[in-house]
C-alpha positions, -999 to 999 in steps of 0.1 A, spaced: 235 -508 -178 257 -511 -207 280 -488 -220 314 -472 -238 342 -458 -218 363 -438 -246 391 -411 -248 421 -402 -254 463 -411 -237 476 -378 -239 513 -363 -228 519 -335 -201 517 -312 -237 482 -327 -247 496 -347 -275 478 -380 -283 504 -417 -271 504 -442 -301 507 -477 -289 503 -470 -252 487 -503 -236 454 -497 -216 439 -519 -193 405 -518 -171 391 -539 -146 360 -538 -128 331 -557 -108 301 -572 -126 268 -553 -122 266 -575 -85 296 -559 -70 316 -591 -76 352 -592 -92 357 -619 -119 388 -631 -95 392 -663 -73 395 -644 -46 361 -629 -49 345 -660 -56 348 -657 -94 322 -632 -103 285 -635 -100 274 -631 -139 295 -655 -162 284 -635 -191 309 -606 -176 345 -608 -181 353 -579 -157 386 -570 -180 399 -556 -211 432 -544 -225 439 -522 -262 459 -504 -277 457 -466 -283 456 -453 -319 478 -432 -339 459 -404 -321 461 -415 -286 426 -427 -285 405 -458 -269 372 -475 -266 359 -503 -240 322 -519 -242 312 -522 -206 291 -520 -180 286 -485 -159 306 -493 -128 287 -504 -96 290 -498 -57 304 -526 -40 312 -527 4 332 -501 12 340 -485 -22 322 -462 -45 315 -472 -81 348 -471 -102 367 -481 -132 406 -495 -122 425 -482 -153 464 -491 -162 485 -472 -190 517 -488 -204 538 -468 -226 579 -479 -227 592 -475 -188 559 -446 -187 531 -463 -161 502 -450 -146 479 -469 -125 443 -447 -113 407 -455 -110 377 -437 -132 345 -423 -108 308 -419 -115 302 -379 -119 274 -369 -91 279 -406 -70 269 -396 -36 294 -425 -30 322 -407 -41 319 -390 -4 325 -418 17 351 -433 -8 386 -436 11 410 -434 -17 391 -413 -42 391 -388 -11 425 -393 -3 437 -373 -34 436 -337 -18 440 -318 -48 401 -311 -53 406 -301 -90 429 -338 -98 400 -355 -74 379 -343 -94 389 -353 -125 391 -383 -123 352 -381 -116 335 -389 -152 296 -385 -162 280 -416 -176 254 -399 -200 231 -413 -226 242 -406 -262 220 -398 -288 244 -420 -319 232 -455 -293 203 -467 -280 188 -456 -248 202 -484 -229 240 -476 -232 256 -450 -215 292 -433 -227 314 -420 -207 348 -400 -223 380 -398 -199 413 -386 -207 441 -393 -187 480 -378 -188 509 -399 -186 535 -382 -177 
């Protein structure tokens, strides 16, 4: 299902990160990367990557597809944030995934409160039709 993954760079004092680079990756709707390695995706149609550049604000928008399960992992987003020598590297969850239990790294983090948010709710929005999800996260580099 299609969709828009939005929000906002912020620092550790909630202010919004002009120009910070941010990237996602993720598999296509069949669990497949878009990678060699992976066999080069199953749907051609899917990129399975994109890359902006945050506003004066701090804020940033992706078209994409809500994330699927693939062996082993529950659905997620891989997200990177480049700002000067500032870096963060994380992954965005599905809000209410039953995966999300059996998921090694997103279970790893300890911290239920951090764990959690990194756990986001794809929802339908009333502004776009029933067919897209959004989803808003809003990540600190620090």
């Amino acid at each position: 299902m299609g969709g828009r993954l939005s929000g906002r760079v912020v620092d550790r004092n909630g202010a919004g990160i002009r120009g910070a680079r941010v990237e996602i990756w993720q598999c296509d709707a069949f669990g497949s990367y878009h990678h060699p390695r992976d066999g080069g995706g199953v749907d051609p149609h899917f990129q399975g990557f994109g890359q902006t550049m945050t506003d004066r604000d701090g804020n940033y928008r992706f078209k994409t597809i809500k994330p699927v399960a693939y062996p082993g992992r529950a659905p997620h987003i891989h997200m990177k944030i480049i700002d000067g020598s500032r870096e963060l590297v994380t992954q965005i969850y599905v809000k209410g995934e039953s995966a999300n239990q059996r998921d090694f790294l997103l279970n790893a983090i300890r911290d239920e409160q951090s764990r959690q948010s990194l756990e986001v709710a794809f929802e339908s929005s009333p502004d776009l039709s029933q067919s897209e999800l959004v989803a808003r996260f809003n990540p600190v580099l620090a």
